[in-house]
N, C-alpha and C positions, 0 to 999 in steps of 0.2 A: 504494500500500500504506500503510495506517495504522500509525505509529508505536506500539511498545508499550505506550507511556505512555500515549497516547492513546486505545488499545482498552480499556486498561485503565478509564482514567478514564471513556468510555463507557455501558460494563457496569457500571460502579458509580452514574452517575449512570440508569440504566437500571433498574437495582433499586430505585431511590429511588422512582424514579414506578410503578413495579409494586407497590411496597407503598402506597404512597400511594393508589391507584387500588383496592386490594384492599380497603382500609379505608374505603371510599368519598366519599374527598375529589378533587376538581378537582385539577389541575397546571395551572401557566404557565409558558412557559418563555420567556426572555427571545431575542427577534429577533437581538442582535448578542453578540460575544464580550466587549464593554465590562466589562458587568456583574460584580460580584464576588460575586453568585451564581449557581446554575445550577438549580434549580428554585424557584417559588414554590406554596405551598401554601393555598389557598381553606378558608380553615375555616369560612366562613361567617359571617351576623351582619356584613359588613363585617370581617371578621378573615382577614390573610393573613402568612404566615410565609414569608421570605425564607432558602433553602437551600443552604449550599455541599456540595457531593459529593466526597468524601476515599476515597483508597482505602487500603485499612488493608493492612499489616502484620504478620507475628510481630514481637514486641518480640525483638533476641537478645541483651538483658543480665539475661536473667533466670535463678535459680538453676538450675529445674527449665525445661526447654523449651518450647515452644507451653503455656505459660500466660495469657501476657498477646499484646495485641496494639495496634495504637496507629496512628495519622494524623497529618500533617504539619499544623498549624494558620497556615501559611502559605503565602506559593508564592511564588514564583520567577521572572523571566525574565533571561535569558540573550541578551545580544547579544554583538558581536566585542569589547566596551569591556569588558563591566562586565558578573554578575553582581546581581541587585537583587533581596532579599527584599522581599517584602510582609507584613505583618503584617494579619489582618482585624481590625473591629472591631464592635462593635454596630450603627456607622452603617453597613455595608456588610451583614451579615448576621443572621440571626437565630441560626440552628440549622450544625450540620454534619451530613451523613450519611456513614455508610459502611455494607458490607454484606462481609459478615463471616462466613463459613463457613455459608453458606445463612439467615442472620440480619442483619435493620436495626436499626442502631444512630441514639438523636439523641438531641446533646449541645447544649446552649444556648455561645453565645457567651460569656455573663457566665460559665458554669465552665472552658469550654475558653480560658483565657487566656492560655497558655503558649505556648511554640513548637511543642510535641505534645500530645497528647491519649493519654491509655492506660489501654483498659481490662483488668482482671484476669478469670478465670472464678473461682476464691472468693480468700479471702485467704493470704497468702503463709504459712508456715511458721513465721517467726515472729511470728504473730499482728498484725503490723502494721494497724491501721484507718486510719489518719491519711493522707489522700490518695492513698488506694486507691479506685478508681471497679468498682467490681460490675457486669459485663458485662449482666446481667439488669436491671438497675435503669434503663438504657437501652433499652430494646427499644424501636423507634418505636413500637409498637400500645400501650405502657403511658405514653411521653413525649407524645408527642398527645394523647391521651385528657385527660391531667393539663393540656391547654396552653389 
């Protein structure tokens, strides 16, 4: 039986390549678990974008509920010792995906630099802009196109 984490993270890296595949680009997917990402994407022209798969979240420090929602920009492994975050960086990946209430989201590594990633559906109440990331303004079919 497959762990939930794992089903989950699956199905997410599984929507990755179903949109990917929908928009008609190639996927590669790397042989061993080594890698610190999990799909790479063929744009063509010699041009290939390396992709981590995240599975998102409701955010739940937020005022009003299921506004925002958001991904761990790191991971984790867990032996009987120790605990060990990983931080990704450019040299490992390019993009992150997640897929998000029947929607793909891709954020580049140079903005996702934090420990999380989050994005909102419009802006908060009181009008905050300043590091508010617009859920629309990620749509993979509009962040590829641009890449």
């Amino acid at each position: 039986m497959i762990e939930e984490t794992q089903r989950k993270g699956i199905v997410t890296e599984t929507h990755c390549i179903l949109d990917l595949l929908r928009l008609g680009y190639r996927c590669l997917k790397p042989v061993d678990e080594s890698s610190k990402y999990d799909v790479v994407v063929d744009l063509g022209q010699g041009k290939f974008k390396r992709i981590q798969c995240k599975t998102a979240s409701w955010a739940t420090d937020t005022k009003e509920a299921n506004t925002a929602f958001q991904i761990s920009t790191c991971c984790q492994t867990t032996n009987t010792k120790a605990t060990t975050r990983y931080k990704y960086s450019k040299d490992d990946i390019d993009y992150f995906y997640t897929w998000f209430q029947g929607q793909g989201y891709l954020v580049s590594i140079n903005e996702a630099s934090g420990l999380s990633f989050r994005w909102r559906y419009e802006y908060p109440s009181t009008n905050q802009k300043q590091g508010i990331h617009i859920a629309d303004d990620y749509k993979i079919e509009e962040v590829i196109r641009a890449i």
